[in-house]
DOVOVO-845487 format. One record per residue (C-alpha): z, x, y. Coordinates in steps of 0.2 Angstrom, whole numbers, padded with zeros to 4 digits, always signed. Example, Ala and Ser with C-alpha at 12.3 -4.5 7.8 and 13.67 -1.06 7.14 Angstrom:
+0039+0062-0022;+0036+0068-0005;
***
This chain:
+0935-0663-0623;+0922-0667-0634;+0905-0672-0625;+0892-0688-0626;+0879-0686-0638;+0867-0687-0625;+0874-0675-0614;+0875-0662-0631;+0858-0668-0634;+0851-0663-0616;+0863-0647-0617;+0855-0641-0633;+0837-0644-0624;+0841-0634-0610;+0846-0620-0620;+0830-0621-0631;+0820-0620-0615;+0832-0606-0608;+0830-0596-0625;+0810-0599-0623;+0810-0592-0604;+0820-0578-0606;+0810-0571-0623;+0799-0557-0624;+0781-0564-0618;+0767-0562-0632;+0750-0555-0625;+0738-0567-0634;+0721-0560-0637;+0711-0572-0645;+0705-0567-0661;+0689-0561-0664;+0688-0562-0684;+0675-0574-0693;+0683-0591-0698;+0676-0595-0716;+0671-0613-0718;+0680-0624-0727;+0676-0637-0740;+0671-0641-0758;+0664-0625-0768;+0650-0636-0768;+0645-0637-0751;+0656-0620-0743;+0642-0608-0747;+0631-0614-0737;+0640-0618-0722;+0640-0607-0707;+0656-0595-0704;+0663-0600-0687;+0661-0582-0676;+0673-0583-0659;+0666-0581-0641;+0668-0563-0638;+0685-0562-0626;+0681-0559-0608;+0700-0562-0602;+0712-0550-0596;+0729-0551-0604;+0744-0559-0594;+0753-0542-0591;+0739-0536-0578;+0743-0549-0568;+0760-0549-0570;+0764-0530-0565;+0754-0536-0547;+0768-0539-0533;+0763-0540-0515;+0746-0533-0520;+0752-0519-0530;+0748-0515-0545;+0764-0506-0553;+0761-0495-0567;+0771-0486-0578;+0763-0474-0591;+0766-0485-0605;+0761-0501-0595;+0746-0491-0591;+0744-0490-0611;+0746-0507-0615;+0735-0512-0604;+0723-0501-0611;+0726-0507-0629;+0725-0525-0623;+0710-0525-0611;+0702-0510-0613;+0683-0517-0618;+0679-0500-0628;+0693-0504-0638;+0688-0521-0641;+0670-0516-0644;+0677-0505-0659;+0686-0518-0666;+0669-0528-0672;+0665-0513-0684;+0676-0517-0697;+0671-0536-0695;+0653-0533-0700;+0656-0517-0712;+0667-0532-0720;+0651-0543-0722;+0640-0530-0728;+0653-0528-0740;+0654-0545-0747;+0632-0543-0745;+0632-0529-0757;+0645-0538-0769;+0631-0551-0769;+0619-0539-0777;+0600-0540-0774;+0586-0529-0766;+0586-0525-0746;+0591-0540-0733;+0580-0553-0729;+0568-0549-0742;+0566-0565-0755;+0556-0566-0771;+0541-0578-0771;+0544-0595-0780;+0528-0606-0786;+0532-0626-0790;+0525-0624-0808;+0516-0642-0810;+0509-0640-0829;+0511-0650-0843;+0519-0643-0859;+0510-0634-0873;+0504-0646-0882;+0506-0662-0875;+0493-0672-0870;+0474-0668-0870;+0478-0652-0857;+0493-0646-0868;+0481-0647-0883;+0468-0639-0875;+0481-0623-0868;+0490-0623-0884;+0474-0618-0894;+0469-0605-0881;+0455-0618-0871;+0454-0616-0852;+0451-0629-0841;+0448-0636-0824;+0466-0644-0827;+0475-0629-0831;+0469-0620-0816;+0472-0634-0804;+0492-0635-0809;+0494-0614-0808;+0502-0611-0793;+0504-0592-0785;+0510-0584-0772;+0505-0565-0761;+0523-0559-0753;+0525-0542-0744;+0531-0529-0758;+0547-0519-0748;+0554-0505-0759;+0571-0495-0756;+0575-0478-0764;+0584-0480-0781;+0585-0495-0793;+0588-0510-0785;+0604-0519-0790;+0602-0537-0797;+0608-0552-0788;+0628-0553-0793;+0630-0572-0787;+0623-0584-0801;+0610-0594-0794;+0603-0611-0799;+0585-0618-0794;+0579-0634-0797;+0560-0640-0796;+0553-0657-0799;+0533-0659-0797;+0524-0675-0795;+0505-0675-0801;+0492-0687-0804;+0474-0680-0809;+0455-0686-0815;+0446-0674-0826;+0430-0673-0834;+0429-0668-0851;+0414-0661-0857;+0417-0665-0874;+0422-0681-0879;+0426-0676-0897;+0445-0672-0894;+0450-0684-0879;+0436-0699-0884;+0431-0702-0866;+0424-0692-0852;+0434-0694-0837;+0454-0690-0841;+0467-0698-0829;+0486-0692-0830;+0501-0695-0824;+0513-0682-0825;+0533-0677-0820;+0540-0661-0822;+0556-0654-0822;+0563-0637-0820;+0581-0632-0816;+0587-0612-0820;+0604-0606-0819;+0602-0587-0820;+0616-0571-0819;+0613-0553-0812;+0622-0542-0823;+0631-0527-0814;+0627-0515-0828;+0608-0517-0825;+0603-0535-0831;+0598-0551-0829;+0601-0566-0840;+0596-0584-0837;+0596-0600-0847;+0581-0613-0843;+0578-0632-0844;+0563-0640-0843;+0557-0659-0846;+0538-0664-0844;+0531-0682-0845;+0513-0687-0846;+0505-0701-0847;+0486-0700-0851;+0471-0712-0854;+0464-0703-0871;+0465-0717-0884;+0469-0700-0895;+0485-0699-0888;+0499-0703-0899;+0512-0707-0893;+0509-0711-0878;+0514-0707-0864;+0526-0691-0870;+0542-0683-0865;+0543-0663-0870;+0560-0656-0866;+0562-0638-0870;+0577-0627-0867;+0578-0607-0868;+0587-0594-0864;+0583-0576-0858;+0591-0559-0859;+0581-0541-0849;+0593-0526-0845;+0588-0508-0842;+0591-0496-0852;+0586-0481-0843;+0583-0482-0824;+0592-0494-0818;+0607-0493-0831;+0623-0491-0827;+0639-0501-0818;+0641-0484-0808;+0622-0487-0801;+0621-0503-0798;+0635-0504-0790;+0634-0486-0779;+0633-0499-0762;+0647-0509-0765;+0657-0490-0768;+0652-0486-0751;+0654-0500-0741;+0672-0501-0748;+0674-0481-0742;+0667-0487-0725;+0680-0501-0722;+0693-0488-0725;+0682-0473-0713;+0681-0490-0699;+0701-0490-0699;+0700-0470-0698;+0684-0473-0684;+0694-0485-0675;+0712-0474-0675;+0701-0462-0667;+0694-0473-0652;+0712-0475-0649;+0715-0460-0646;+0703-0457-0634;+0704-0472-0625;+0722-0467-0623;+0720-0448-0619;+0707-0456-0605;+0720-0468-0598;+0734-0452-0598;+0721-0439-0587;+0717-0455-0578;+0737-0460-0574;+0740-0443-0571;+0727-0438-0559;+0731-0453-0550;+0748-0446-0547;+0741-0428-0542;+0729-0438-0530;+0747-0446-0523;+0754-0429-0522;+0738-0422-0515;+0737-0436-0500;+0756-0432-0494;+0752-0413-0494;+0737-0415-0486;+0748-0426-0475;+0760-0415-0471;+0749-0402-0468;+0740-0413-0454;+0757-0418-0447;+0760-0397-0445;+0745-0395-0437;+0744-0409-0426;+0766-0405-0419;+0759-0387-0417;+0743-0394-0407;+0756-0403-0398;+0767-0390-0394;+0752-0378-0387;+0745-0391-0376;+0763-0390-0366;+0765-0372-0368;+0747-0371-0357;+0750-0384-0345;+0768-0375-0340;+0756-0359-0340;+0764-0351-0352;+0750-0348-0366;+0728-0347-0365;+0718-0362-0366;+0707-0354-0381;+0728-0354-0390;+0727-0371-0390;+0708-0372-0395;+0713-0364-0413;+0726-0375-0415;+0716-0391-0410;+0701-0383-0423;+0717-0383-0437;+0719-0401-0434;+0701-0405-0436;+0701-0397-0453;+0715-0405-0458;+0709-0423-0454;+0694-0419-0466;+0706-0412-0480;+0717-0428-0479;+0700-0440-0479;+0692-0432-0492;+0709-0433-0504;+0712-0451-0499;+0693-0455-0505;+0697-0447-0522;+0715-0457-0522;+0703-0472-0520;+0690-0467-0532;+0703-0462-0546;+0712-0480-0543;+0695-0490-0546;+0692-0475-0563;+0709-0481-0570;+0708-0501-0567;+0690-0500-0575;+0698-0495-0592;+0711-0508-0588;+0703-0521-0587;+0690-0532-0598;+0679-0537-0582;+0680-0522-0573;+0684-0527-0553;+0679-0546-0556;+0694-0550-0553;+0698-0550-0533;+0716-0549-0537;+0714-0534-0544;+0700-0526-0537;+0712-0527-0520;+0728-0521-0528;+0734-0505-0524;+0739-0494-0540;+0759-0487-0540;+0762-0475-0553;+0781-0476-0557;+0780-0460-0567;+0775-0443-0563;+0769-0426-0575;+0784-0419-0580;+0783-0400-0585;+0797-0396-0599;+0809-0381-0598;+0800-0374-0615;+0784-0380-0621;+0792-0376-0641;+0776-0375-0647;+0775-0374-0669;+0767-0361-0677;+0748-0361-0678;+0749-0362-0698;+0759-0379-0694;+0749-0384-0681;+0734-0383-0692;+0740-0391-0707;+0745-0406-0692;+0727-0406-0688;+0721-0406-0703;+0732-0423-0709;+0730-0431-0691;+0711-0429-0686;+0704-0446-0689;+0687-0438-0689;+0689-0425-0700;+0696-0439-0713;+0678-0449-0709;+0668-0435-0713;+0676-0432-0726;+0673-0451-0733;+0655-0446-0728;+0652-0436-0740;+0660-0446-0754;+0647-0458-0749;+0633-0447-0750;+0638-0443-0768;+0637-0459-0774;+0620-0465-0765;+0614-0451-0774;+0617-0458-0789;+0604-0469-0785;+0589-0455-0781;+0596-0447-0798;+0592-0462-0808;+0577-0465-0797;+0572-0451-0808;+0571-0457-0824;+0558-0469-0832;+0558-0487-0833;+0563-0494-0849;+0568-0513-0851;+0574-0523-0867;+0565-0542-0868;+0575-0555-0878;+0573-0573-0878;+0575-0589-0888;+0567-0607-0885;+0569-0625-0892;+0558-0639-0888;+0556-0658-0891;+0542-0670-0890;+0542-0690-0892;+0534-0706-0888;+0533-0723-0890;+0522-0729-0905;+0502-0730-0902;+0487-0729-0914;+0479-0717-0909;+0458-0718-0911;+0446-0703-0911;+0428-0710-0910;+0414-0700-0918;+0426-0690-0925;+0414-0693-0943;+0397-0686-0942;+0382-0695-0954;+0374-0689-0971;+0357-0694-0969;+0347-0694-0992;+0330-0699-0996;+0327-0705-1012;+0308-0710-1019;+0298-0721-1005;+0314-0729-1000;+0327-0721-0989;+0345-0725-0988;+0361-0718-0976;+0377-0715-0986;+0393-0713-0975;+0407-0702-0982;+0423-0706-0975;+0432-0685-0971;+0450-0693-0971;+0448-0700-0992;+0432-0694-0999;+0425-0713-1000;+0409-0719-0994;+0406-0734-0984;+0409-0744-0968;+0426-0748-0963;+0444-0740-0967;+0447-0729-0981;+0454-0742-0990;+0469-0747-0994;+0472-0740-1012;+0467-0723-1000;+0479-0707-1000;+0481-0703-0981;+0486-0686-0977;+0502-0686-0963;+0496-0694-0946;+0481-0704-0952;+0482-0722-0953;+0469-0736-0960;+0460-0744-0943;+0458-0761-0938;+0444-0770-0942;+0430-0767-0928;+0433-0750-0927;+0416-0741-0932;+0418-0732-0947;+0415-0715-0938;+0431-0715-0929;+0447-0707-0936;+0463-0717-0934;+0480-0707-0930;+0498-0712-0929;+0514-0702-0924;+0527-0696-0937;+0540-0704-0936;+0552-0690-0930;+0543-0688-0913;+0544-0709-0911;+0557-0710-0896;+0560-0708-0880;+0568-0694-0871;+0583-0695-0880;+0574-0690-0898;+0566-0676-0888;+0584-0669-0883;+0587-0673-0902;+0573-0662-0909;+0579-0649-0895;+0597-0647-0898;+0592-0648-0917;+0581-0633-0914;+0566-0643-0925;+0555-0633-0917;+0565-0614-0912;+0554-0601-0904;+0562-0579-0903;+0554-0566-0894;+0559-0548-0892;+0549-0535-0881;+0550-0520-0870;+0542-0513-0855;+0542-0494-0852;+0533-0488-0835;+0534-0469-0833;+0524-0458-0817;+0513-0445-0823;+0519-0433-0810;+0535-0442-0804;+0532-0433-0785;+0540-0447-0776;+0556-0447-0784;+0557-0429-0783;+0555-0428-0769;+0569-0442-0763;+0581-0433-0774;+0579-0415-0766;+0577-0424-0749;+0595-0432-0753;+0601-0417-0762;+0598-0407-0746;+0604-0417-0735;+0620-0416-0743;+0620-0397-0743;+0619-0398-0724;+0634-0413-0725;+0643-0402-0734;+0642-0386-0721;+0645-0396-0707;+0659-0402-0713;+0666-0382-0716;+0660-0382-0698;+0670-0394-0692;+0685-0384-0702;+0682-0369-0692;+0679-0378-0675;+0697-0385-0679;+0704-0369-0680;+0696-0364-0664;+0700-0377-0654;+0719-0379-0661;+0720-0360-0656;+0711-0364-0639;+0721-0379-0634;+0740-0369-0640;+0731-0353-0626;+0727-0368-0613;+0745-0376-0612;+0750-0359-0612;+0739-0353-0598;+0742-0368-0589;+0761-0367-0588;+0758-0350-0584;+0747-0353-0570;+0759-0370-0563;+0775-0358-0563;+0766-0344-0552;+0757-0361-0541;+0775-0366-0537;+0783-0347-0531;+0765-0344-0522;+0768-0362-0514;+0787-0359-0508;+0782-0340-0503;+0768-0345-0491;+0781-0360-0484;+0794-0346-0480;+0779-0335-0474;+0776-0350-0462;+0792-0352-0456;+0793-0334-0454;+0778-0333-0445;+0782-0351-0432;+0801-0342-0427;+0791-0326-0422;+0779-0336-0413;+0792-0345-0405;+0800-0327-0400;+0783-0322-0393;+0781-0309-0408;+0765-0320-0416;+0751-0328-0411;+0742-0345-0411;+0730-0336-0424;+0743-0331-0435;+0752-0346-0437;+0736-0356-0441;+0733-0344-0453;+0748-0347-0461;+0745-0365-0459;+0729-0364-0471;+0737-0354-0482;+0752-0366-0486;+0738-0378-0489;+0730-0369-0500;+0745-0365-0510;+0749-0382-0512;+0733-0386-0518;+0734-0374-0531;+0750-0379-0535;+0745-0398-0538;+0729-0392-0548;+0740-0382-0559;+0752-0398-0563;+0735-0407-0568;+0728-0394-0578;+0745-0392-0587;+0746-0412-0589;+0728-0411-0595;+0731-0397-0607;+0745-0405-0613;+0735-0421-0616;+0721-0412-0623;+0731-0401-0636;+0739-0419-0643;+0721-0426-0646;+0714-0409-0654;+0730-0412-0668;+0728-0430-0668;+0744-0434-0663;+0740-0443-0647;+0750-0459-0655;+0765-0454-0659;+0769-0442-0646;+0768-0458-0634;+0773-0471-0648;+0759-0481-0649;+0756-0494-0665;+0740-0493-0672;+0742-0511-0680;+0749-0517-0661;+0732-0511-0656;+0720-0517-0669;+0729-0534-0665;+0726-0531-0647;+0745-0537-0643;+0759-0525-0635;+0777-0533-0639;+0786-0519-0629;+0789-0531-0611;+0782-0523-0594;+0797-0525-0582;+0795-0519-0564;+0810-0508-0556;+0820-0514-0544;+0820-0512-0530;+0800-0509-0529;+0796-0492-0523;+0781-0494-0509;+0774-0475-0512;+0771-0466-0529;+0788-0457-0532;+0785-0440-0531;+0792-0427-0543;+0808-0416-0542;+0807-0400-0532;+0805-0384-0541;
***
């Protein structure tokens, strides 16, 4: 029978739901990468990236694997909670975060962090234009001139080697706004005393750091002025100019491998961060392991002790009725009260380092340590117990070794190490050469105006003659040769930029009009730019070289030495790893040793002890004697729980030494760096109430 749509409808929802229930819960950990902004490429480089809060949360599985204030671990729960929670681990992951941003600094180029290059508004008008452009252009200081320079005093910070140029291109723009009075001595070039100006200038540079150890850049630059000096012309002006520049290093400083030695490096670190954090890992998980597993020896330890107590205290009991039926002394049942005493203290002092050992493992459990009441109450279960194989099966040390050597995360860092120092001391090797730089650039420039006369008063000086009594003043005009008042005339051959003057105009003023190219505005100026009328080259050099060169000897043997001792310490390390592999194979050895004799001694002194309680039932022993006996099965015990630590621990320690601490307890490093478990923490059922102890041997 085929069903409603609805009711299909709501079937299918219920199984979506189901489905949802029943799947493996993800442990979300919220990330804690940088979120670069977003936008425009116009706008994104200079927006903030977003950093995430740091995450102070515990994962959901901690509180899950809590039941009736228990805390129920397993050794790989106790894992995952580690990889999840554990705030070493989390601290660890930032490293790669910022080595990441210190590569894409580096990539950026440019000399140490935070240190900028000082920057002046430049508010001077162009050479040439204007009385002030005249003036600068034939080599004439003045009060103008100073007034517009602009400088700047910055703190000089050095670093050792050249200094990379700044990879990202880079615009600046500057726009300066003036408006001036000043006093000409010398009216002969301006016509008046007292110059006022208006000025705007523009200036907007795109430049490019070369990574081979150069810098080009390509400059535009627009100046208007507008002056009162009836010798302007034109009047007011527009001088745009572009140019274009080229300096690169041929000597220190040369060189793509140089210039680019810190971004070499920092990618070598992001790879030594994985290798850095791989090895955090591992000891947060060898830390978690002696934790779990001394937590189950302190179990173990507490029912011994136990026992032990409950022995002493039936023993106790059993002499107290043996003296009141008259049967045994008073000081009988002294001893045996004496062995209960001490066995109170044993038992109290093993369930405070049961307690300690609970509070050790949930501090690298959990991010907040015992903030949360929930768990700081909870009571820690282990479900597992140390297991001591059959055969230990241990490789050869040749294998073991060669394990080591392709394992150990710190040996693979060090090793990056000194790759690093190699190439940062390609930066002291170049220090040591000279400077020598290469100077090219080329320039074109504009200049228009609207039309204007321009005047120049007293610009023709007077011939005085004296002929017989009488004496007479001749004028001579410089601009045509004639004499007399007035304009040159109009039959006159002007020379280029003199015109005939109005009428009215003393005859010792000097009349000028603008070619006719530089009449315009600002587009004619672009015109005459783009056209290159008016093309400027230059090509220089620069060579700077120490007399004695002692400071960049020096850095060199300094980094050359340091090296050396890089170097040894690393062929240290390679014998330590010898040692210690060799140690570790003797300490699991010694400690199997030691836990097989524990466990005869421990079931020789229990047979010794119920050897020795029949005879004193038999009246063949003494109160003495069985105490004795008492202590010793203690103490055998004891030993024998020590020896299934040391062995755990050995075990533990020898995995860490080879660097196989992940695979022998199938962890995934990628799991961990996303600080998400996928395997599913279920509880047994039913729930045990005590730690299960191990099997008898």
């Amino acid at each position: 029978m085929r069903l409603p749509s609805s009711q299909s409808a709501l079937r299918q929802c219920l199984a979506v739901v189901l489905s949802i229930a029943c799947a493996a819960p993800v442990w979300a950990q919220d990330s804690v990468a940088p979120v670069k902004p977003i936008g425009s490429i116009a706008v994104r480089p200079y927006k903030a990236a977003f950093i995430p809060p740091a995450p102070l949360a515990n994962s959901g599985r901690l509180r899950s694997l809590v039941q009736a204030g228990k805390l129920y671990l397993t050794v790989q729960d106790a894992i995952a909670l580690a990889l999840e929670n554990n705030i070493d681990i989390e601290i660890d992951r930032y490293n790669p975060l910022t080595d990441q941003w210190n590569l894409e600094r580096y990539e950026g180029g440019g000399a140490l962090p935070g240190v900028t290059s000082g920057q002046s508004l430049a508010g001077s008008v162009a050479s040439g234009q204007g009385v002030a452009g005249s003036q600068a252009a034939a080599g004439v200081s003045t009060s103008a001139s100073s007034q517009n320079s602009g400088s700047s005093v910055g703190a000089t910070i050095s670093q050792i080697g050249p200094v990379t140029p700044t990879l990202d291109p880079a615009f600046q723009y500057s726009a300066a706004f003036a408006h001036r009075t000043t006093l000409e001595p010398d009216e002969v070039q301006s016509g008046i005393y007292s110059v006022l100006d208006l000025s705007r200038n523009y200036t907007a540079t795109l430049s490019q750091g070369l990574l081979t150890g150069g810098q080009a850049s390509i400059t535009y630059r627009e100046s208007y002025l507008n002056e009162n000096a009836p010798s302007d012309t034109p009047n007011p002006t527009y001088a745009p100019s572009i140019s274009i520049s080229f300096q690169h290093n041929l000597l220190q400083g040369f060189g793509t491998a140089v210039n680019s030695r810190f971004i070499t490096t920092a990618k070598a670190t992001l790879k030594a961060d994985d290798l850095t954090f791989k090895g955090a890992v591992i000891g947060a998980v060898a830390n978690v392991l002696t934790l779990y597993y001394g937590l189950v020896a302190d179990y173990q330890d507490v029912k011994a002790k136990q026992a032990a107590l409950d022995v002493a205290q039936q023993f106790f009991e059993n002499n107290k009725k043996e003296v009141q039926l008259g049967a045994m002394a008073p000081l009988d049942v002294t001893t045996a009260e004496a062995q209960v005493a001490s066995s109170q203290q044993d038992l109290v002092v093993s369930q405070t380092n049961l307690e300690q050992q609970q509070v050790s493992l949930k501090n690298v459990l959990s991010r907040n340590g015992l903030a949360d009441p929930v768990i700081a109450e909870a009571e820690i279960i282990p479900l597992d117990h140390i297991e001591v194989p059959e055969q230990d099966n241990l490789p050869p040390l040749k294998d073991m070794l060669a394990m080591a050597l392709r394992s150990r995360t710190d040996l693979a860092v060090q090793k990056i190490n000194l790759s690093n120092s190699e190439i940062s001391n390609l930066g002291t090797e170049n220090g040591l050469l000279p400077q020598l730089a290469v100077l090219l650039g080329a320039s074109s420039q504009g200049l228009a105006g609207p039309y204007k006369l321009g005047v120049i008063p007293n610009a023709i000086p007077v011939s005085s003659t004296t002929s017989g009594s009488q004496s007479g003043t001749t004028t001579t005009n410089p601009v045509s040769g004639s004499s007399g008042s007035g304009s040159p005339g109009a039959g006159a051959t002007l020379p280029p930029g003199f015109a005939n003057c109005p009428s009215g105009i003393p005859t010792t003023s000097v009349c000028i009009t603008p070619l006719g190219n530089f009449v315009g505005g600002i587009g004619n100026g672009l015109s005459q730019t783009f056209r290159r009328d008016f093309p400027s080259e230059r090509a220089g050099g620069f060579v700077y070289a120490a007399a004695r060169n002692r400071q960049a000897q020096a850095d060199y043997g300094i980094d050359q030495l340091t090296l050396r001792q890089s170097q040894l310490q690393y062929q240290q390390a390679l014998n330590q790893l010898a040692v210690d592999v060799s140690n570790g194979i003797v300490g699991v050895q010694q400690a199997r040793v030691r836990y097989l004799a524990s466990v005869k001694s421990r079931v020789l002194e229990q047979q010794l002890l119920d050897a020795e309680q029949k005879k004193f039932s038999l009246g063949a022993s003494t109160t003495f004697l069985v105490v004795q006996q008492q202590r010793d099965l203690a103490t055998a015990q004891s030993a024998e729980i020590a020896a299934l630590v040391a062995y755990s621990n050995a075990r533990v320690s020898l995995d860490q030494t080879l660097g196989t601490t992940l695979d022998q307890n199938h962890v995934s490093i990628q799991e961990a760096v996303r600080g998400r478990v996928s395997r599913v923490s279920t509880l047994p059922a039913p729930l045990p109430e005590n730690a299960p102890q191990p099997p008898a041997h």
